[in-house]
TITIDO-826157 format. One record per residue (C-alpha): residue in three letters; y, z, x. Coordinates in steps of 0.05 Angstrom, whole numbers, padded with zeros to 5 digits, always signed. Last residue first. Example, Ala and Ser with C-alpha at 12.3 -4.5 7.8 and 13.67 -1.06 7.14 Angstrom:
BEGIN
ser-00021+00143+00273ala-00090+00156+00246
//
This chain:
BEGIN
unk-00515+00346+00589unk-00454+00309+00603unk-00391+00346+00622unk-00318+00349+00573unk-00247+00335+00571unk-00220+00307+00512unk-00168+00263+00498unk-00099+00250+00452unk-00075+00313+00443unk-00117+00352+00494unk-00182+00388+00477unk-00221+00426+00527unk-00299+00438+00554unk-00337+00384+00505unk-00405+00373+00518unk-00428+00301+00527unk-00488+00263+00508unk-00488+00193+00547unk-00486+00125+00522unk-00499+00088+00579unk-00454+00012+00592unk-00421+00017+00654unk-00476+00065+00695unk-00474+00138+00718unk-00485+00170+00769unk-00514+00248+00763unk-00483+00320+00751unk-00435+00288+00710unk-00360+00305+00692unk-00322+00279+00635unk-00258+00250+00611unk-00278+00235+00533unk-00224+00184+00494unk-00235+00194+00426unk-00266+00122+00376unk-00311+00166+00328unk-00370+00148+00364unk-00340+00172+00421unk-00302+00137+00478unk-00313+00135+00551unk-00292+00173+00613unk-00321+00187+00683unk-00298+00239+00726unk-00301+00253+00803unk-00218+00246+00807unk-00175+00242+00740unk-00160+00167+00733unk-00225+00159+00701unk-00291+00119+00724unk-00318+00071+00680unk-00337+00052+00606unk-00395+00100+00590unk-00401+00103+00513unk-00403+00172+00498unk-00442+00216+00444unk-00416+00276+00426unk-00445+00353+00435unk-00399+00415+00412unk-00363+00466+00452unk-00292+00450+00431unk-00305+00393+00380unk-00249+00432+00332unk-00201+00421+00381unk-00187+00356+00382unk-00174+00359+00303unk-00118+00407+00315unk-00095+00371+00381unk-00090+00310+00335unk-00060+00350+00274unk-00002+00375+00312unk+00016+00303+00331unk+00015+00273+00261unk+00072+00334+00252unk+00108+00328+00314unk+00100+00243+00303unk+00135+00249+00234unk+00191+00298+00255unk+00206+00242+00312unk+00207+00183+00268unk+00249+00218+00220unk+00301+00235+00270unk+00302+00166+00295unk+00311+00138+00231unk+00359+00181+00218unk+00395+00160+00286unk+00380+00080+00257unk+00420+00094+00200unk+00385+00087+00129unk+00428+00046+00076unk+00383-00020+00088unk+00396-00073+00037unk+00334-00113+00027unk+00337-00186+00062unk+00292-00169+00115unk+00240-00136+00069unk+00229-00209+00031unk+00197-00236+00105unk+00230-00296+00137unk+00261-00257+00192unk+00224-00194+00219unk+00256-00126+00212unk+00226-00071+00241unk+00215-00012+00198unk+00208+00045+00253unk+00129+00061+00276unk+00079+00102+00269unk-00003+00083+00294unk-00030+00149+00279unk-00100+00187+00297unk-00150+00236+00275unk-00106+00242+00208unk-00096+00312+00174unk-00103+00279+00106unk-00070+00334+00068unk-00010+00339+00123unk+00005+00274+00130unk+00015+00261+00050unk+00057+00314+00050unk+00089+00288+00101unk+00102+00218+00068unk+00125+00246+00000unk+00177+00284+00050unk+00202+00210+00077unk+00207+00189+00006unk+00254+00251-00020unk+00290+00226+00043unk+00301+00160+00015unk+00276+00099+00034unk+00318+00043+00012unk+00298-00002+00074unk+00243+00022+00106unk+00255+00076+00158unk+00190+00108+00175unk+00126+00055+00176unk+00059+00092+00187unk-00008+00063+00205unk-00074+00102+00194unk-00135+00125+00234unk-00188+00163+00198unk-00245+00196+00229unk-00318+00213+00195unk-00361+00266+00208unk-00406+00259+00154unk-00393+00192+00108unk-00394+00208+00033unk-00340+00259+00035unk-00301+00244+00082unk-00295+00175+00064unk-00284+00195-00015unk-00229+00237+00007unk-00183+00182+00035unk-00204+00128-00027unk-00178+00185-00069unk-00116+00198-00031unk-00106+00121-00032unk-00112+00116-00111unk-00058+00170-00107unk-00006+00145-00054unk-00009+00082-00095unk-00043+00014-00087unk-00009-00061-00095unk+00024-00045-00015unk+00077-00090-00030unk+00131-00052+00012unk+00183-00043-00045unk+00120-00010-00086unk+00100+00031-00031unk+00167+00054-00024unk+00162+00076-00090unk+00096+00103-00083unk+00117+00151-00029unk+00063+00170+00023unk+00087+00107+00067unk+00046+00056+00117unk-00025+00080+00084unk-00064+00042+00142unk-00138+00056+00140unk-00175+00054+00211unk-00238+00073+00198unk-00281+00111+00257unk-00354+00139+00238unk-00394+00085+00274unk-00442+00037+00244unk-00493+00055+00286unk-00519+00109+00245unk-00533+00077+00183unk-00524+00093+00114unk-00468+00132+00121unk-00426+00056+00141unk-00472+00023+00077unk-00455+00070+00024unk-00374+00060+00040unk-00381-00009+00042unk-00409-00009-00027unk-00350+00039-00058unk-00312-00022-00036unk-00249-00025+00004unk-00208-00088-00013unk-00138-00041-00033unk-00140+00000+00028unk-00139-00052+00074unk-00174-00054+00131unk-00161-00073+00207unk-00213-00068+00241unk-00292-00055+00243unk-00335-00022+00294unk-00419-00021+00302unk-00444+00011+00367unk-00518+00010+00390unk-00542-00053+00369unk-00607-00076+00361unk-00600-00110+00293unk-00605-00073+00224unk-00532-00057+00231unk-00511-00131+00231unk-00543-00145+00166unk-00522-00077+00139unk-00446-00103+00157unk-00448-00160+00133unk-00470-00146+00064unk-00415-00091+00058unk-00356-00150+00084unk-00382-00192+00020unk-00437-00236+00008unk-00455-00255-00076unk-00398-00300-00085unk-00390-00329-00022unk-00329-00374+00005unk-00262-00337-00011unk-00278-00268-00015unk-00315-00274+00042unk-00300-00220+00080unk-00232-00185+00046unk-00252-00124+00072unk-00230-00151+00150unk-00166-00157+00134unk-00133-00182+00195unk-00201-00188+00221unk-00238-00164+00272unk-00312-00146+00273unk-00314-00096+00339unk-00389-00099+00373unk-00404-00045+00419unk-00464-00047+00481unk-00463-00114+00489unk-00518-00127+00537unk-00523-00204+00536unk-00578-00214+00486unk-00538-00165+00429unk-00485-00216+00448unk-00524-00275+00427unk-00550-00244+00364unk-00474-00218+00355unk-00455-00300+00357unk-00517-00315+00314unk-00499-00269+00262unk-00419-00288+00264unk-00441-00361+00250unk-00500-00353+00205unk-00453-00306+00166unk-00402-00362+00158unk-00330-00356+00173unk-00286-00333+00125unk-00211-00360+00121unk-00153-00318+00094unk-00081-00349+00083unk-00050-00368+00149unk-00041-00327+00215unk+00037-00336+00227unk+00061-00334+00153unk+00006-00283+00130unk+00019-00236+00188unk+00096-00235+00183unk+00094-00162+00146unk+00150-00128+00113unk+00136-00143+00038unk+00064-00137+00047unk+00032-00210+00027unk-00037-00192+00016unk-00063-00273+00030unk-00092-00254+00100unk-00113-00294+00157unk-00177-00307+00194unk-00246-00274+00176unk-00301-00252+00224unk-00273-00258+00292unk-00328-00218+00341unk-00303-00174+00399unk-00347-00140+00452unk-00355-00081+00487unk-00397-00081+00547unk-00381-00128+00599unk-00305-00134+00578unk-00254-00181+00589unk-00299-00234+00554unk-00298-00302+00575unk-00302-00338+00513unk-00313-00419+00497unk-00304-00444+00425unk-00369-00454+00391unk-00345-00448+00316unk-00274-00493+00296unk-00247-00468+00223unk-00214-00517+00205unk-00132-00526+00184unk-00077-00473+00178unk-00017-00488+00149unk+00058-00485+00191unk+00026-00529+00254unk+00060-00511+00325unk+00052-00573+00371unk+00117-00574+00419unk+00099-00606+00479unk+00158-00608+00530unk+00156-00664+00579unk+00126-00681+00637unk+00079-00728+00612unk+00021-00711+00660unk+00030-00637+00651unk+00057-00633+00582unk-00002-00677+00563unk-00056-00639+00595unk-00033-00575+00569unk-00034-00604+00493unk-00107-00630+00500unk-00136-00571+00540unk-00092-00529+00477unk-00111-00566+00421unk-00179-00509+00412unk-00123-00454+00399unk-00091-00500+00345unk-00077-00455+00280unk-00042-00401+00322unk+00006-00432+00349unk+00014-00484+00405unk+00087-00487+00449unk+00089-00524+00526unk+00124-00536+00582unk+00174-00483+00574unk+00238-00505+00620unk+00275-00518+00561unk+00290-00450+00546unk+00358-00445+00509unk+00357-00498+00454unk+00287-00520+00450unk+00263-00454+00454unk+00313-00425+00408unk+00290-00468+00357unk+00220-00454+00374unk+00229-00378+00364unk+00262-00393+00297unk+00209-00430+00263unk+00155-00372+00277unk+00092-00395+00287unk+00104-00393+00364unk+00116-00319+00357unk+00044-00312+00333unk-00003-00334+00385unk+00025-00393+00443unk+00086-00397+00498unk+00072-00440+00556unk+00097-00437+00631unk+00079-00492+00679unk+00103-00477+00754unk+00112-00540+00796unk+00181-00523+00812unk+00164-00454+00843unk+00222-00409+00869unk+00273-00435+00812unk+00212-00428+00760unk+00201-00352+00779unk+00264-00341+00762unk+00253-00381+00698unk+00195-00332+00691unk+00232-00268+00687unk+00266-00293+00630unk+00206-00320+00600unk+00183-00237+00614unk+00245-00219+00573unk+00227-00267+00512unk+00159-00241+00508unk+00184-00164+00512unk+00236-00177+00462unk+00184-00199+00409unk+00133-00140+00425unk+00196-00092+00408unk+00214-00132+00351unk+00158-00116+00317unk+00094-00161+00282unk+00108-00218+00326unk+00060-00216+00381unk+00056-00271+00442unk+00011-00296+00483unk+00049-00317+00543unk+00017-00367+00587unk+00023-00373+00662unk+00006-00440+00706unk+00007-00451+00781unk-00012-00373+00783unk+00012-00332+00841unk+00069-00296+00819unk+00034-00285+00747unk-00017-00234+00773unk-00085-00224+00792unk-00095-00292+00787unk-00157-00333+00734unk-00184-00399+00762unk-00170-00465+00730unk-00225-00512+00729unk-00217-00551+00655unk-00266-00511+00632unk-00238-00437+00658unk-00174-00456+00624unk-00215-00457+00558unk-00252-00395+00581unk-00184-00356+00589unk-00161-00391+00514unk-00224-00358+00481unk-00205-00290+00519unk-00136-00293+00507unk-00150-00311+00429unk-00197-00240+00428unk-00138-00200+00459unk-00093-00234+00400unk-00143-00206+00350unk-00145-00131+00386unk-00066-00133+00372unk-00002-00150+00403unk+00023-00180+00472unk-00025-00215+00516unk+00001-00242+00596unk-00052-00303+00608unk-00053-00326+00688unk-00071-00385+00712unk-00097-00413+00775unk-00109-00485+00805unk-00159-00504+00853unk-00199-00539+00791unk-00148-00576+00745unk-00188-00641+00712unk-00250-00583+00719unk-00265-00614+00655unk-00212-00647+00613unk-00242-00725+00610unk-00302-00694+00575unk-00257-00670+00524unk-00285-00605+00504unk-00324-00601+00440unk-00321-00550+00385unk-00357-00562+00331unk-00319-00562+00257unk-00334-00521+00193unk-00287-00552+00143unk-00233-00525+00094unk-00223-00539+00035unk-00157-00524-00007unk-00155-00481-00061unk-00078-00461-00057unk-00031-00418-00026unk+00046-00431+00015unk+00067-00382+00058unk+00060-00431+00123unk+00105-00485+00083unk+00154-00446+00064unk+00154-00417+00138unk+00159-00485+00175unk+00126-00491+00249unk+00154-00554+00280unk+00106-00595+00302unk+00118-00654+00358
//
């Protein structure tokens, strides 16, 4: 049994780490065929891409994916634990499945991702939920045909949650949950340490993979079909900061970019890692696509300071206007956190005016959400959760107002879509743009999953766009 152990997940040195193959214990496969599982994902695009990795492992040892968890012989949560909200959800939906367990008393229910990294969470699940099987984090993905099998045959509960991260194992199995958009990991962890954030404690200090590795995995996809190709990472600038000197995130990207590839993405970035270099290399070609996501989190520096952003509202303003101005058409996403502990309402205002001079595409906004372990949980936090509320809302009317605004402005223009089905709206199609808005559009012909079709646009909504390909 591992217990996960915060001191020891925030700790950072030099320590190696190793490239390791992947190999399925031969013992494993199709061990479970006529079974079923089903995988319930909570969080962000890089817990989407685990959920695929872990489907295929399943998938090797001969389980077959349900429609939904009632008639799976196994179900696995993978959790989030950046917000409370995503933390509650996890823990409501074990509820739910101890129900479930009373009905079925063969059902095996495991908890994995970033909630299992947390020390708490597998106190309480060795005190109150005893009827999970199983507990891996995030450093162990590949353990899991090893750590399944044993809860299974041992019947009892596996708790294997490591607090540092180890290798980096290449050639893990994916089913992708998409036939034309893909995901590729480029970098694990991150070392920023944000006053409010759990990332680095439950995904481990930063880890680079190897270009040859994420080349030949895109080369693969490229072969496939893959129409889009997302780098994640949960700071993807920092690309090989820690294993090349003379390779960075800009590097990677032209290399990629010179391939056969229609769509380019990139998330999550930091504003402090983004390189004048990167910036030369998105205008420089045109599948790279026009769509940054660039979390500011607070327009006041003071808060900024409290938060451990290590940038100010100035130094991002000018990395803000130096996108639009070197790359045409771009849009800019952010992240906003209302609330934080000592903010002020003089802060709050710094924030809007920030809002309104960068007129964002798009915003991610949230309430400060305490998460234990972190320094911003033990700050002393004067702001009710009604002003809170009241802030929250002014913010989104305002971030809000500048969606439609921006929406609008494409009224009557020509963007390319990326086909990805049939919309809810009858007779329409509806796909996203190269700068990442949702298009509901009619065509005078059938389409195909997977086209990238030129689209007029008829009417702007606040967070779509209708429109008819040309």
């Amino acid at each position: 049994m591992h217990i996960p152990n915060y001191q020891e997940a925030r700790t950072r040195d030099k320590r190696d780490y190793q490239r390791m193959d992947f190999q399925l214990d031969q013992s494993l496969f199709n061990k479970y065929s006529g079974k079923k599982y089903f995988i319930k994902t909570y969080g962000c695009q890089m817990n989407e891409h685990d959920s695929e990795v872990i489907s295929a492992l399943l998938e090797k040892m001969g389980f077959e994916r349900a429609k939904d968890y009632n008639h799976a012989d196994l179900v696995l949560l993978n959790t989030c634990s950046i917000r409370e909200n995503a933390h509650n959800k996890a823990f409501g939906m074990l509820g739910r499945l101890k129900h479930l367990r009373n009905e079925k008393k063969d059902l095996i229910i495991g908890l994995c991702g970033c909630m299992a990294q947390e020390a708490s969470v597998v106190e309480e699940i060795l005190r109150d939920y005893r009827f999970v099987n199983f507990v891996i984090g995030t450093h162990n993905i590949h353990d899991l045909p090893t750590v399944l099998d044993s809860a299974i045959q041992n019947k009892k509960q596996q708790i294997e949650v490591f607090s540092r991260e180890g290798d980096l194992y290449e050639g893990l199995p994916v089913v992708r949950a998409n036939s034309i958009k893909a995901y590729v990991n480029i970098i694990y962890g991150c070392d920023k340490f944000c006053t409010y954030c759990i990332v680095p404690y439950t995904r481990g200090r930063e880890r680079s993979r190897k270009k040859e590795d994420i080349l030949r995995e895109v080369d693969e996809l490229i072969q496939d079909g893959y129409q889009e190709i997302t780098l994640l990472g949960q700071n993807v600038n920092a690309y090989g900061k820690d294993f090349y000197d003379d390779y960075n995130l800009a590097n990677l990207l032209e290399d990629i970019a010179k391939k056969d590839v229609p769509r380019v993405r990139f998330m999550t970035s930091h504003p402090w890692d983004f390189t004048d270099s990167m910036l030369e290399v998105i205008a420089k070609y045109p599948n790279i696509m026009p769509s940054i996501h660039l979390p500011v989190q607070s327009g006041s520096n003071r808060v900024l300071r409290l938060m451990g952003r290590r940038y100010t509202k100035e130094t991002y303003l000018e990395l803000f206007h130096k996108m639009k101005d070197m790359i045409p058409g771009v849009a800019i996403s952010t992240d906003i956190i209302v609330g934080f502990p000592g903010e002020e309402e003089e802060d709050f205002l710094e924030t809007l005016d920030l809002v309104h001079e960068c007129q964002f595409d798009n915003a991610f906004t949230f309430i400060f959400s305490a998460r234990e372990g972190t320094p911003a949980a033990k700050l002393t936090d004067s702001v009710s959760l009604e002003e809170k509320e009241e802030r929250l809302q002014r913010l989104n009317d305002v971030v809000n107002s500048y969606f439609l605004e921006n929406n609008k402005k494409l009224e009557g223009t020509v963007v390319k879509v990326l086909v990805e089905g049939i919309s809810d709206k009858k007779d329409m199609y509806y796909g996203y743009s190269e700068t990442n808005k949702l298009i509901n559009f009619e065509s005078p012909r059938e389409l195909k999953v997977g086209e990238i079709v030129e689209v007029e646009i008829t009417s702007a909504k606040t967070w779509s766009l209708d429109g008819r390909s040309i």
